[in-house]
N, C-alpha and C positions, 0 to 999 in steps of 0.2 A: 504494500500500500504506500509506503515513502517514496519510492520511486515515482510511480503514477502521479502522488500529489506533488513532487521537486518536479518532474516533468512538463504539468499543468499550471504550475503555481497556485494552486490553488489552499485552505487551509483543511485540515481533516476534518472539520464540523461540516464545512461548504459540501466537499465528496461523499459522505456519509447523506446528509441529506440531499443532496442530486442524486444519489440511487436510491435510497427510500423512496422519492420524487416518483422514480423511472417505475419501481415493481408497485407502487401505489396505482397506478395509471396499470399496468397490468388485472390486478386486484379488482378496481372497477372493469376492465373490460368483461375480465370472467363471473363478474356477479352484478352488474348491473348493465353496461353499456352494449354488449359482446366484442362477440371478436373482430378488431379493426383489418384483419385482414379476412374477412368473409364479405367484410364491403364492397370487395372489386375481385372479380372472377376472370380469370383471362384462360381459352382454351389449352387443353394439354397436350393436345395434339391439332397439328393444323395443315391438311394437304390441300392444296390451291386455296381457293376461298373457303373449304368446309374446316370447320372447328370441331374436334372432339371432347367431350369432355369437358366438365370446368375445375378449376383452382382454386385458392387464395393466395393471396403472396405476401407469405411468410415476415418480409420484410417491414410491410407495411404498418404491424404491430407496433416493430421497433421503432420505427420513423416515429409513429405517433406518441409513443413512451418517450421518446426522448425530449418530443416538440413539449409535450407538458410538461417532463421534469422543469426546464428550463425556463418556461412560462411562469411555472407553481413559484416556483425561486425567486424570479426575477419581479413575482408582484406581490413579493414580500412573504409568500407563504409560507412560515415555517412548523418541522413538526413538532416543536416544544411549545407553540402556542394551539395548537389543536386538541 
């Protein structure tokens, strides 16, 4: 963990709470919001114009975990006031 945060500059209270931030936003997806990556389906197989199949893309979770960590933080939210 010193590395990552001497890396970032960041302080360990900050890091600690930007991942709580991140698996918090997870937390809500699996019990209240769902899953952000069920939102956008893209086929899994695709020959000419025909689509087989759909997906989620896995990715899109994380994208969205992280856009709210940094949001949650950045507008003062912390979790010692919660």
């Amino acid at each position: 963990m010193n590395i990552i945060r001497e890396e970032n500059k960041v302080s360990l209270k900050y890091g600690e709470e930007l991942i709580l931030a991140h698996e918090f936003y997870h937390h809500l997806e699996c019990s209240a919001l769902g899953l952000t990556s069920n939102q956008y389906k893209v086929p899994r197989l695709t020959i000419g114009r025909r689509g087989f199949g759909k997906s989620g893309i896995r990715a899109l979770s994380e994208i969205g975990a992280h856009g709210f960590a940094r949001t949650f933080y950045a507008a003062g939210r912390h979790f010692d006031s919660i």
